[in-house]
VOPAGU-2260 file (C-alpha; in pm, 1 decimal, decimal comma):
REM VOPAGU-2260
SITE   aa  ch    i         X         Y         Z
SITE  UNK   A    0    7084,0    6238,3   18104,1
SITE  UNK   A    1    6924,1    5967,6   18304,6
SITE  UNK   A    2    7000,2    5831,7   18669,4
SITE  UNK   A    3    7249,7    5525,0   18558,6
SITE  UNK   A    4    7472,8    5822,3   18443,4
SITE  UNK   A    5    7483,3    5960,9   18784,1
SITE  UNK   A    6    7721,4    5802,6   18970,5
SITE  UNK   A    7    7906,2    6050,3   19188,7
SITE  UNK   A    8    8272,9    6060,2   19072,4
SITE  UNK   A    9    8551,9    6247,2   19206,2
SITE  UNK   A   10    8522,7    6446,1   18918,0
SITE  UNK   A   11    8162,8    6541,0   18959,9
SITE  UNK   A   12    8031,7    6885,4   18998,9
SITE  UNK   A   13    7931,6    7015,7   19394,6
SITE  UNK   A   14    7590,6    6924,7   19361,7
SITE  UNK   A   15    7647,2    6631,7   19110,1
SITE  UNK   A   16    7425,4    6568,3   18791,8
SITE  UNK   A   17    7060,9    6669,8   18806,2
SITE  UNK   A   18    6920,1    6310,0   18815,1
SITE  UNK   A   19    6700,7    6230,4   18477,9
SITE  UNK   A   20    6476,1    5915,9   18440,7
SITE  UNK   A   21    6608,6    5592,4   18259,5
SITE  UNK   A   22    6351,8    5655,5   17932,5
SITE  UNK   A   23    6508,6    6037,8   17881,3
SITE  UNK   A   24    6795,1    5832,1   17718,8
SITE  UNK   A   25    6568,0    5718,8   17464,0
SITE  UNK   A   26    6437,7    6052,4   17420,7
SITE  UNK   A   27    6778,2    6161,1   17319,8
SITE  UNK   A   28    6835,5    5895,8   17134,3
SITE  UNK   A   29    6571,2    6000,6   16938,9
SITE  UNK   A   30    6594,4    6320,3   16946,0
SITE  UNK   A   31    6971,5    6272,4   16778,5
SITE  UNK   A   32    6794,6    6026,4   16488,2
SITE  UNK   A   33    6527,3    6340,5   16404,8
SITE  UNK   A   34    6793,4    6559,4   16392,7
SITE  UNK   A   35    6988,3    6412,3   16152,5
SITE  UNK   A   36    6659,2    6319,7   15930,3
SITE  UNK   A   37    6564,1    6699,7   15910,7
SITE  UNK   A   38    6945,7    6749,7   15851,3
SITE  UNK   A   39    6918,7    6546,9   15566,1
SITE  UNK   A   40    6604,9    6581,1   15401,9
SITE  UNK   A   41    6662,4    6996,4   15442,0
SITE  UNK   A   42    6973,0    6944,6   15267,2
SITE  UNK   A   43    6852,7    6768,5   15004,4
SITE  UNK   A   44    6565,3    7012,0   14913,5
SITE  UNK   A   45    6822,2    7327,4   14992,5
SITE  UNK   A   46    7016,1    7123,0   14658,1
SITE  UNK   A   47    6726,9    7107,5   14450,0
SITE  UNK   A   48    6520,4    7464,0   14522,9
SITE  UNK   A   49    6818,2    7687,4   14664,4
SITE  UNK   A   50    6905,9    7863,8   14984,8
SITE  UNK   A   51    6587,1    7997,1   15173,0
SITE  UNK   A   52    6555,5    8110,2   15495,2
SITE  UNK   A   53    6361,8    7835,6   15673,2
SITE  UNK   A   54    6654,4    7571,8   15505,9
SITE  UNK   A   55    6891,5    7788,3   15653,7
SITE  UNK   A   56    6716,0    7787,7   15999,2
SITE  UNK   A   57    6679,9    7420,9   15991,7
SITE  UNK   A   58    7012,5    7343,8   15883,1
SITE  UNK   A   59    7151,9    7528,8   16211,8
SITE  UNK   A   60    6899,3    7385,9   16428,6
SITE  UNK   A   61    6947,8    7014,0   16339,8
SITE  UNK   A   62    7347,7    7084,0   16353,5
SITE  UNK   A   63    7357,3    7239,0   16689,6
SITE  UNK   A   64    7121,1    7010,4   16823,8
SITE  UNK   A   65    7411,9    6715,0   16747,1
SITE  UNK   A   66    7678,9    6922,4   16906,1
SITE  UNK   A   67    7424,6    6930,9   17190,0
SITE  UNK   A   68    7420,5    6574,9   17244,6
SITE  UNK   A   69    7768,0    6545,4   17210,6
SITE  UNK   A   70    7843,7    6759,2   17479,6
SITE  UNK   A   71    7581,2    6583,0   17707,0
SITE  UNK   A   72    7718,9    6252,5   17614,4
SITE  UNK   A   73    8126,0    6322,3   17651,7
SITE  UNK   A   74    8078,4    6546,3   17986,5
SITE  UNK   A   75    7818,1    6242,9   18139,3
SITE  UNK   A   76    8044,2    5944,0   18031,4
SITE  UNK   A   77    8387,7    6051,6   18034,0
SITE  UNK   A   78    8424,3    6426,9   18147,0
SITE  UNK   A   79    8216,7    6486,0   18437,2
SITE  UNK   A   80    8404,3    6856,4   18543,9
SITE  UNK   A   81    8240,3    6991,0   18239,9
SITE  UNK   A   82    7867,4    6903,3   18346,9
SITE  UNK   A   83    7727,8    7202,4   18406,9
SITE  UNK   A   84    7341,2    7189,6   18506,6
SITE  UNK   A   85    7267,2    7584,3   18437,5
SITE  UNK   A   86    7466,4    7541,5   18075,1
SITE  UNK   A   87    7219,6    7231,6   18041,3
SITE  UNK   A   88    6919,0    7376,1   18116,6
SITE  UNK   A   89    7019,0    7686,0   17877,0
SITE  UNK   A   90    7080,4    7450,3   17616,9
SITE  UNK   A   91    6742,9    7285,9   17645,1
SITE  UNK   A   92    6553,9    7631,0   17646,6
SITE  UNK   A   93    6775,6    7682,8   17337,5
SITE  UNK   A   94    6626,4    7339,4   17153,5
SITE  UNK   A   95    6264,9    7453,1   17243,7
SITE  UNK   A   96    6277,9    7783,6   17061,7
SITE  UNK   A   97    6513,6    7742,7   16762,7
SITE  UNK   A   98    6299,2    7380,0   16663,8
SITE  UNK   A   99    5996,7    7554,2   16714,8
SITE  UNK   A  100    6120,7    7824,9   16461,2
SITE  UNK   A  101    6276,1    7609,2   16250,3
SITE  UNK   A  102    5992,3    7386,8   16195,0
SITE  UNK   A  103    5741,4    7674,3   16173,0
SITE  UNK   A  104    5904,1    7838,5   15899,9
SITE  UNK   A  105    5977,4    7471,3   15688,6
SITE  UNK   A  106    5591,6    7435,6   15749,4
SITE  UNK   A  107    5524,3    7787,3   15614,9
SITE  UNK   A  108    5706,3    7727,0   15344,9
SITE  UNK   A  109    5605,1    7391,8   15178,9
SITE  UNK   A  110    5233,8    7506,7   15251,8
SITE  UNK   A  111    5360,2    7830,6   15043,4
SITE  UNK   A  112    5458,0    7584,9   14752,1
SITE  UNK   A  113    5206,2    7310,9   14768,6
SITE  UNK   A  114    4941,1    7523,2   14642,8
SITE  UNK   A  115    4838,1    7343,0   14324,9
SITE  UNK   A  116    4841,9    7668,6   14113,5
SITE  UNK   A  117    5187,7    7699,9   14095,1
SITE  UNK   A  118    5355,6    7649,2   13830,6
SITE  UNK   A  119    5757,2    7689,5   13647,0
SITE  UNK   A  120    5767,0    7898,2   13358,3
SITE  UNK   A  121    6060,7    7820,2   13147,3
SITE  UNK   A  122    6182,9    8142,4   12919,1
SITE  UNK   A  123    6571,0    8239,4   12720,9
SITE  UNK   A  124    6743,0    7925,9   12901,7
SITE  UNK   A  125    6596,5    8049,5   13270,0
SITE  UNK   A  126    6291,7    7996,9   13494,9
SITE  UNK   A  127    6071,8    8114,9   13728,9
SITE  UNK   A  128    5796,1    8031,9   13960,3
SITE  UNK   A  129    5437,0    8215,0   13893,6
SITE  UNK   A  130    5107,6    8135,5   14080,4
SITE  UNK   A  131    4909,4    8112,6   13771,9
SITE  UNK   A  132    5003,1    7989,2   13362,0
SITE  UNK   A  133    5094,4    8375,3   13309,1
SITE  UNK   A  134    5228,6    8321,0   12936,1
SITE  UNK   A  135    4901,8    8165,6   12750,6
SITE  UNK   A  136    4983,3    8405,5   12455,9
SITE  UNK   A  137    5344,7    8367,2   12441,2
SITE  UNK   A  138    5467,2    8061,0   12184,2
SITE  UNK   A  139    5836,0    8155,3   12303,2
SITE  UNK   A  140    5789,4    8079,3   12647,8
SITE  UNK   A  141    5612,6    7756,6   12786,7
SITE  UNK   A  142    5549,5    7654,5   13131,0
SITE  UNK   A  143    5383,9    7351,8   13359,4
SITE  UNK   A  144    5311,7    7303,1   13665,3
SITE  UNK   A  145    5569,3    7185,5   13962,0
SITE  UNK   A  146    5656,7    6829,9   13948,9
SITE  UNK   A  147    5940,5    6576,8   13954,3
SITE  UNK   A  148    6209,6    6687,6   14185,2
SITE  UNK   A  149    6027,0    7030,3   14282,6
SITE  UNK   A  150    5769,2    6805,3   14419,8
SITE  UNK   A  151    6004,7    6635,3   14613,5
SITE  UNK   A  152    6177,1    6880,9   14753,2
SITE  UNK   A  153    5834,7    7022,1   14879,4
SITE  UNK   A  154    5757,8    6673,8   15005,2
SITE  UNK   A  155    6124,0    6662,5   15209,9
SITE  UNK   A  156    6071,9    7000,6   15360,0
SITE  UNK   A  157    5698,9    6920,2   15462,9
SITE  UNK   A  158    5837,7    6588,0   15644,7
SITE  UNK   A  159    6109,7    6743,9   15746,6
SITE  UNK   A  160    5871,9    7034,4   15962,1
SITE  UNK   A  161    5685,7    6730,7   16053,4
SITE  UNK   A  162    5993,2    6590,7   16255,2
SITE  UNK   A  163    6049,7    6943,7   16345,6
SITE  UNK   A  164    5754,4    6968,1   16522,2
SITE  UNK   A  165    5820,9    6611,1   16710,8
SITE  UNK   A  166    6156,1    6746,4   16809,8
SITE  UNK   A  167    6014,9    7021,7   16939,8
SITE  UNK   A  168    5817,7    6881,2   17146,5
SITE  UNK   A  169    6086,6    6626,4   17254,0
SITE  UNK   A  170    6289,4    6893,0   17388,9
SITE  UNK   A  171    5979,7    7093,2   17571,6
SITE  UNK   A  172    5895,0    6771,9   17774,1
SITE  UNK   A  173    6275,9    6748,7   17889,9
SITE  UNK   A  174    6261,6    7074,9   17925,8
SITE  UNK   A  175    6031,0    7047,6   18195,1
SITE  UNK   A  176    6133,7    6712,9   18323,9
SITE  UNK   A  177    6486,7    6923,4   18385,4
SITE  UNK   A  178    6372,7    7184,4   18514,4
SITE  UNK   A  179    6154,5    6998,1   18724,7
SITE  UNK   A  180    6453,7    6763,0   18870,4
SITE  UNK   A  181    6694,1    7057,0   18908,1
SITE  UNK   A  182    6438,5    7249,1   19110,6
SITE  UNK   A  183    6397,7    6939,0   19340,1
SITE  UNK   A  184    6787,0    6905,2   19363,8
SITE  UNK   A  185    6812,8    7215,8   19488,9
SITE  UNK   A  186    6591,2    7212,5   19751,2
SITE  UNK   A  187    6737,2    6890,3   19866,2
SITE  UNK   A  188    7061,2    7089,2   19916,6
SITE  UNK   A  189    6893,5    7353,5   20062,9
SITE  UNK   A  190    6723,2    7121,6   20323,9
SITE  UNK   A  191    7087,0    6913,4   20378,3
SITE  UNK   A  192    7251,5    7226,0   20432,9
SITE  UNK   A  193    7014,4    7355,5   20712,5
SITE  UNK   A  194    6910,0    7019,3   20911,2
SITE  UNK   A  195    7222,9    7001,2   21115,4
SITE  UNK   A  196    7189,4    7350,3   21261,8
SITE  UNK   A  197    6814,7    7186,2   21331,4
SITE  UNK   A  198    6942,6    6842,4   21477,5
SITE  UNK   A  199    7204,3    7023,5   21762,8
SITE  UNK   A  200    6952,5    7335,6   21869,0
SITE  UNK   A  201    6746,6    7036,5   22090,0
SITE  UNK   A  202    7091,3    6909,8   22238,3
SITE  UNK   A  203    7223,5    7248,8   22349,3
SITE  UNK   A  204    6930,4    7301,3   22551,5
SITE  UNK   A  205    6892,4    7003,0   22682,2
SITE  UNK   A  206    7251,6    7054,7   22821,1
SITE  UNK   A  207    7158,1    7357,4   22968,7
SITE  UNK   A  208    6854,2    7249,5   23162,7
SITE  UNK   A  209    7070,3    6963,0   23324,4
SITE  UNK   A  210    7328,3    7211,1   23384,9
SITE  UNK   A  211    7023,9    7406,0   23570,2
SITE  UNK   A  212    6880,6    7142,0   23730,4
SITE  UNK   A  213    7240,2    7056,2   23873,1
SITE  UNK   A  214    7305,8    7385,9   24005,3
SITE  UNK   A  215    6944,1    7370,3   24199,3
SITE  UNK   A  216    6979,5    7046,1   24370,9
């Protein structure tokens, strides 16, 4: 969404594109590459541990924000009529809540099952998940704590609420940066609009006062 992609085109919208600085770019670059890590490593702990609602959350979050880049990057480079600075800015209000959901509730739940007490009791060909060794007494049942690929999967949903949290912020600070830029667009428009009502007000009455003066002499 930065300035290079600005050019005015025939195509372009009234006002044109809200200009952006150059190093936004990056910032969606980046903000594509996080989405697709929390994509992934979400996924693969959703395979391991089953559907919660934070995976869920996450897996939305990280998709959408792909579709959101898409959009930005076919209607700035090749479809300019569908630039739309008011569907932009909703999109980027959009990113700022659902990531900092998303990576709130990842973060709430690997703290949830990092505790050290926690521990998989296997029983009858099933399992379970207790806080403490609950079956001391019971030579039919046998359990230990988390490891292996539970471990992992906590350690891929506590990295991926990590990135979460970096995304978030990448999307307040073009949030704002937006915001910011389409506020200052539209008070250029507001100023072009009015300044050539300004500019002819001094020339009508400088007609009349000649016409005046004519009339006296």
């Amino acid at each position: 969404m930065s300035s290079p992609l600005n050019e005015p085109t025939p195509n372009a919208p009234p006002l044109g594109v809200v200009p952006m600085p150059r190093w936004s770019n990056w910032v969606g670059c980046a903000r594509v590459v996080i989405a697709v890590l929390v994509l992934a490593f979400t996924a693969a702990a959703t395979a391991i541990c089953g559907g919660y609602t934070g995976f869920g959350f996450a897996l939305f979050t990280s998709s959408a924000t792909l579709l959101i880049f898409v959009y930005y990057y076919v209607c700035l480079s090749y479809k300019p009529r569908l630039y739309n600075r008011w569907v932009i800015l909703g999109l980027e209000i959009f990113g700022v809540v659902f990531w900092i959901v998303a990576f709130a509730l990842l973060a709430d739940w690997t703290a949830f099952y990092n505790a050290n007490n926690w521990w998989l009791n296997y029983y009858d060909d099933n399992y379970d998940y207790s806080w403490e060794y609950p079956y001391t007494n019971d030579k039919s049942r046998h359990s230990g704590r988390l490891g292996g690929k539970y471990r992992a999967a906590i350690g891929l949903a506590g990295t991926a609420a990590g990135l979460g949290a970096v995304e978030f912020v990448l999307f307040a600070v073009t949030l704002v940066i937006f915001g910011l830029s389409l506020h200052k667009q539209r008070q250029e428009a507001r100023t072009a609009s009015t300044a050539p009502a300004a500019t002819t007000e001094p020339t009508t009455s400088t007609v009349e006062t000649k016409d005046v003066e004519v009339g006296q002499e």
